[in-house]
N, C-alpha and C positions, 0 to 999 in steps of 0.2 A: 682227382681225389679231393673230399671237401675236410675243409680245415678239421672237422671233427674227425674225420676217418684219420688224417695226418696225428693227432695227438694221442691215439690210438696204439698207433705206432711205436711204444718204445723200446722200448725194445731191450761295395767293398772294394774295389775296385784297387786305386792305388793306397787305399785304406791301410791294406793287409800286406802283413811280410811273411808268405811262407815259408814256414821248415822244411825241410826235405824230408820225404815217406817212412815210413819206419826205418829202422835200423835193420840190417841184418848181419847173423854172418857170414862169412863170403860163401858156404854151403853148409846145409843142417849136415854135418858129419859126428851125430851122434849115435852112431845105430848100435852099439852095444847097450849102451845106457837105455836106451828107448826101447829094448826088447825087457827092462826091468821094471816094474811098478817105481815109480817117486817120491821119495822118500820124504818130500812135503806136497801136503793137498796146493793145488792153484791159488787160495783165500793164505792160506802160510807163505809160499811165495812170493804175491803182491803187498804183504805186509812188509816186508823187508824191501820191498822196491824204493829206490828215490824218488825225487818228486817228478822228474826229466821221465825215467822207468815207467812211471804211475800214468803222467799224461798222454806218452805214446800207447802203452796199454790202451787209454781209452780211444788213442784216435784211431786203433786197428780196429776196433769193437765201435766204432760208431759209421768207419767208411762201411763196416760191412751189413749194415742196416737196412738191406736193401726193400725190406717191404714200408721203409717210410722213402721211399723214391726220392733222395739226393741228389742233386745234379750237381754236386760236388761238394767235400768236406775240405778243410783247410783249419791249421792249426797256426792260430793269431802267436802266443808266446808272447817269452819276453816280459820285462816291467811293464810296457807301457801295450797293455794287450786291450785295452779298452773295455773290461769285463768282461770279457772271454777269452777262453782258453782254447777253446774249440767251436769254429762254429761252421754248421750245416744248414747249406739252400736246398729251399725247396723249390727255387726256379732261378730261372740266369740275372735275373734282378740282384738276387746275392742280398745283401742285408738293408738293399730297399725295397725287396717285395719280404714275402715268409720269409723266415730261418728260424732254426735253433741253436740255445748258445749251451755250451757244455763248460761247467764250469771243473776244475778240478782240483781237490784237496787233498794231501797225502799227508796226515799227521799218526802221531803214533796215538794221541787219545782222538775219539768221537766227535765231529765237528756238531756246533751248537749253532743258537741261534750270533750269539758275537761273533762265531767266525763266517757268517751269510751276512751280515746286517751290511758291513763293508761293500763287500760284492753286490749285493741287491741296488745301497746306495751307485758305486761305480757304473751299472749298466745306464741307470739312469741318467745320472751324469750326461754319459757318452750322448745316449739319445738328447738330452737337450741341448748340450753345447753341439748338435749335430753332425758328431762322430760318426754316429750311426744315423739312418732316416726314420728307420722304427722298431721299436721294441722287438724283443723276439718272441715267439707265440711260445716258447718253452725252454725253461731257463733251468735247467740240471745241475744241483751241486752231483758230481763220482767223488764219493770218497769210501778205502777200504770199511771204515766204519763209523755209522751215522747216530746219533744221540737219539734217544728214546721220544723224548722231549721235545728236539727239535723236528721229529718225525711225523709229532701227534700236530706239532705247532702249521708243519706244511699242509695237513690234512684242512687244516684251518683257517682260508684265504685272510679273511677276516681279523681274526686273530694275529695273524701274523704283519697284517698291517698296522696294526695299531703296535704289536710289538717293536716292529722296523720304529715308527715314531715316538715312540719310549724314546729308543735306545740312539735316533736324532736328536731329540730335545736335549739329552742328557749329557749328549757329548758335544751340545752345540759349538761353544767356543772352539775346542779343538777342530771339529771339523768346517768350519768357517776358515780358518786358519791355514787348513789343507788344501781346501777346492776355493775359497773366497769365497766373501758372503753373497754377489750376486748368483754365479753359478752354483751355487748351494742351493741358494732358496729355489732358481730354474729346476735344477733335478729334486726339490722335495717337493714342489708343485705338481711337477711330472707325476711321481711314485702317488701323490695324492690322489691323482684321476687312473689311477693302470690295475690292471688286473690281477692280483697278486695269486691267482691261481696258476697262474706259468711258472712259479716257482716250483721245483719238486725236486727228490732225491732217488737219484737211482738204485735200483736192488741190484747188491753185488752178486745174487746166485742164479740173476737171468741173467747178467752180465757176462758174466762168464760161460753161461749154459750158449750164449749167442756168440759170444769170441771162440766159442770149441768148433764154429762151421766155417772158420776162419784158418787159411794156409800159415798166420802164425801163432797158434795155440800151441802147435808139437813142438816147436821154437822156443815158446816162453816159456812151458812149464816141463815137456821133457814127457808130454802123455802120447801113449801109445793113438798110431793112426789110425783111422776109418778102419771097416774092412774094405776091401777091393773091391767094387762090382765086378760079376761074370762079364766075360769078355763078349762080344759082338761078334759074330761072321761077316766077312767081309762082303760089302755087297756085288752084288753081280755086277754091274755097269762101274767101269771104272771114275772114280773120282777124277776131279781137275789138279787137284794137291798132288795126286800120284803119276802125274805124268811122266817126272826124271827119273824116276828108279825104274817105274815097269819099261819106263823106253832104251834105260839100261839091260835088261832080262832081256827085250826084244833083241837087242845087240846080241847079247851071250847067244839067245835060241838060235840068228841068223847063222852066226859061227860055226857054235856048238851040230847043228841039224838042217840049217839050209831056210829055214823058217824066215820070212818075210819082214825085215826089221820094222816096216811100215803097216806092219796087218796084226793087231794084238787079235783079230779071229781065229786068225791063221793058228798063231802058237796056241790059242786055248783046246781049239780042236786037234793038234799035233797028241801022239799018243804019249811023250814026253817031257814035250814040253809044257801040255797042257793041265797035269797035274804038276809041276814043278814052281809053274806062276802061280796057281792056286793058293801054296805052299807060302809061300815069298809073300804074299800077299796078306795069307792070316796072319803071318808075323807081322806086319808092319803093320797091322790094323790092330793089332792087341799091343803092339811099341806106345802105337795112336792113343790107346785105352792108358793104358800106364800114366802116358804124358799127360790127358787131361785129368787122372786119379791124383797128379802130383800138384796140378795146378790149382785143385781146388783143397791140395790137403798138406801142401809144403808150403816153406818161403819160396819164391820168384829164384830161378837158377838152380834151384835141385836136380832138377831132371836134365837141364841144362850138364852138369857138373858128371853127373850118370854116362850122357852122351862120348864126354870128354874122355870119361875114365874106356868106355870102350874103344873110341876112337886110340888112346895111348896104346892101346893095348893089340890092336888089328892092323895100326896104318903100314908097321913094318913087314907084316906079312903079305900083304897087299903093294908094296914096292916092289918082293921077289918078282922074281921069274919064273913065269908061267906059260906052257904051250897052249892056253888057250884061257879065254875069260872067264868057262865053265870052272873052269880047274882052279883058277884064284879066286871067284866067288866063294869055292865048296872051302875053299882054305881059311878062306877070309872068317866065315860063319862057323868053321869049326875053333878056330881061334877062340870068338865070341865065346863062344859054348863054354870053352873047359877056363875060361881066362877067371884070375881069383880080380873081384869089382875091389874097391876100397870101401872104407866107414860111412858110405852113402844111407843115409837115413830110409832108404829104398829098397835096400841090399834086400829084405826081407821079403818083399811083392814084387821079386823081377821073377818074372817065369823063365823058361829055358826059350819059348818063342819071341818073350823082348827083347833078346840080345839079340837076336836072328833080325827081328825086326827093327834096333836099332843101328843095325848097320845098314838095313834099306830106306830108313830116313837118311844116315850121312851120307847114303849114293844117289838120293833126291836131290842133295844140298851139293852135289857134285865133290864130296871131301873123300869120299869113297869111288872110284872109275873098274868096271870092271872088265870090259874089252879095251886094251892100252894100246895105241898106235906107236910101234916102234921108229924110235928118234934115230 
């Protein structure tokens, strides 16, 4: 991808002190709330956010960026962040080949050019006391909302260099004071010879329109999900993921009908058991479809959390005694069926075959056994 395609795109080593990944809560258990319109727009929301709020915001909407091909985002923080808040490789070199730096401003009035002049100075800095090894090809104030003025000033490479050296000259002393005067004069040398077109401000309503393709949009603002894609048929050739459950069926068929625990042919062509794996199978390939609907439209552990709630709800049935593995399966799954799920942000797109087919993932993971050898 060439630098000009990369800028396109908007969408360090022991340097860096990472944060840890967003925040979550331990499961989206909002689903009553989430079947109602939100009572503030996204843009209402993030106004009232902190600054902590505001930053993670941006760094869930920047890792999810994926048509400017990061090979990894990381959130610098902290006082001593080195002029970024946030910053994005574009190759393993990290912030001695490409990157981008994301800067973030969460005030209640419109950030200007005095509240950039600072930060513009500070990256510079960095790069010349070699902090960093090279500037970044794109330098993003995110702030909820951006000044008219300093909007038209970004538009203005030019312009806005000579503004930044205003508002150097003017504050000389103090910032002399700040950085010392050799390292001062290094970074205003620097910013002398740099491109001041990498500076620019993000729009807050692609922002958002690209954190909505993000598993935590429904999290942060409480908006209703995707719809679901139609479900997939399951394919004819069995997958390699599916081998512990159907080798479980194979169990129950051998039991249940004499069927070959070792010959999945066998049981498809059985005139009972062959539609019953069928069966078993669409469910767990529409569980499949669920789990990757939640992965790309939940926080991490939703579907997780789903599993749980069926597994609490089945495992004791599945303990009883049973004359045979056919007879605790059909028990097990009717369980599934009528059981009430909890406040799972999901409750709303489980079909009647998810349940069926999440109990034939938990007897993949072997938490579910359905022919039991007596102890």
């Amino acid at each position: 991808m060439s630098t000009s395609e990369r800028f396109s795109a908007f969408h360090a080593e022991p340097l860096f002190t990472e944060l840890p990944k967003p925040s979550q809560t331990p499961v989206t258990v909002v689903a009553p709330m989430m079947a109602m319109p939100p009572t503030l727009t996204p843009k209402q929301i993030l106004v009232h956010h902190s600054a902590d709020e505001w930053e993670e915001f941006i760094y869930e909407w920047v890792s999810a960026l994926k048509e400017a091909d990061y090979v990894d985002v990381v959130r610098m923080g902290g006082s001593n962040d080195r002029g970024a808040d946030i910053a994005a490789f574009l190759t393993l070199s990290k912030t001695d080949g490409p990157w981008h730096c994301f800067q973030c401003k969460h005030y209640d009035k419109a950030i200007s050019g005095t509240v950039a002049y600072p930060e513009i100075l500070k990256i510079h800095s960095a790069v010349a006391e070699q902090q960093y090894k090279v500037l970044p090809e794109r330098y993003v104030f995110v702030a909820p909302k951006v000044g008219g003025s300093f909007t038209q000033l970004l538009a203005k490479p030019s312009t806005l260099r000579t503004a930044f050296f205003e508002w150097a000259d003017k504050n000389a002393t103090k910032l002399a004071q700040e950085y010392g005067e050799a390292p001062l004069k290094r970074a205003l040398h620097l910013a002398g010879q740099s491109d001041f077109s990498r500076f620019e401000a993000g729009n807050l309503d692609r922002i958002l329109e690209q954190h909505s393709t993000t598993p935590h949009h429904v999290r942060r603002f409480g908006t209703r999900l995707p719809d679901r894609p139609a479900v997939p048929a399951a394919p004819a050739d069995h997958a390699p993921e599916e081998t512990r459950y159907v080798q479980q069926l194979l169990d129950v068929y051998h039991e249940k009908w004499g069927c070959s625990p070792n010959a999945p042919d066998e049981a498809r062509a059985h005139h009972k058991a062959g539609p019953n794996l069928q069966r078993q199978r669409e469910a767990f390939y529409c569980a499949e479809q669920l789990r990757m609907f939640a992965r790309d439209s939940v926080p991490e552990g939703t579907f997780e959390s789903l599993q749980s709630d069926v597994y609490s709800g089945v495992s004791e049935v599945e303990e009883d005694d049973f004359p045979t593995g056919y007879a605790r399966m059909k028990a097990v799954l009717a369980a599934a069926r009528d059981m009430q799920l909890g406040s799972n942000v999901l409750i709303h797109y489980v079909k009647p075959e998810d349940r069926k087919g999440i109990c034939h993932q938990l007897a993949n993971e072997d938490r579910l056994t359905w022919v039991q050898e007596e102890l």
